[in-house]
N, C-alpha and C positions, 0 to 999 in steps of 0.2 A: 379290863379294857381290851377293843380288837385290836390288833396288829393292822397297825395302819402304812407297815412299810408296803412298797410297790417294788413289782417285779419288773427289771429292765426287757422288755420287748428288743430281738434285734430285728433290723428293719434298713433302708436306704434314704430315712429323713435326717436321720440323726445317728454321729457315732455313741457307742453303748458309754463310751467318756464325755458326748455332749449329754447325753440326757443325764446321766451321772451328774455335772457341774450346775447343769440346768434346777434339777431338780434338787438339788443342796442349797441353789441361790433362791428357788422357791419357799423352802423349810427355811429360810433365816430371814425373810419377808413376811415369812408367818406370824413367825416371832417379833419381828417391828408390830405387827397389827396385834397382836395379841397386849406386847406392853400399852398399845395407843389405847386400846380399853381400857387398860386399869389405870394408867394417867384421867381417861376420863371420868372413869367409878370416882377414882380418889381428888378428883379437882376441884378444892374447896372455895378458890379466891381467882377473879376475871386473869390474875399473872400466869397463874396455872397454863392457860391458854395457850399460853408461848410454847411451853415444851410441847404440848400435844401438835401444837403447829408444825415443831420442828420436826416432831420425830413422822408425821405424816409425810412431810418433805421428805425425810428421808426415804422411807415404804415408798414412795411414787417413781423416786427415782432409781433405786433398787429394781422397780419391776419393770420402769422406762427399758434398765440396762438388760435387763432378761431375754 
């Protein structure tokens, strides 16, 4: 698989610790969206619904706060 890390650019938009926190908080919003997929693969019954609900709530607001 490629190496999909990224290399910190220094620059004047952002200190090398915001892009750094930024870009961690991006990676674990990933992973909200990635479980909301397999919630939906795996949703057998209308209840199911709820969690994927929830857990989109959560991913939107995660990337709200980004």
């Amino acid at each position: 698989m490629a190496d999909l890390s990224l290399r910190i650019v220094e620059g004047q938009a952002l200190s090398a610790a915001q892009k750094k926190d930024l870009l961690n908080r991006l990676a674990r919003i990933e992973g909200q969206l990635r479980g909301v997929q397999k919630l939906i693969a795996l949703a057998d019954a209308p209840s199911d619904c709820d969690a994927v609900a929830q857990q989109m709530s959560a991913a939107r607001k995660a990337l709200d706060r980004s």
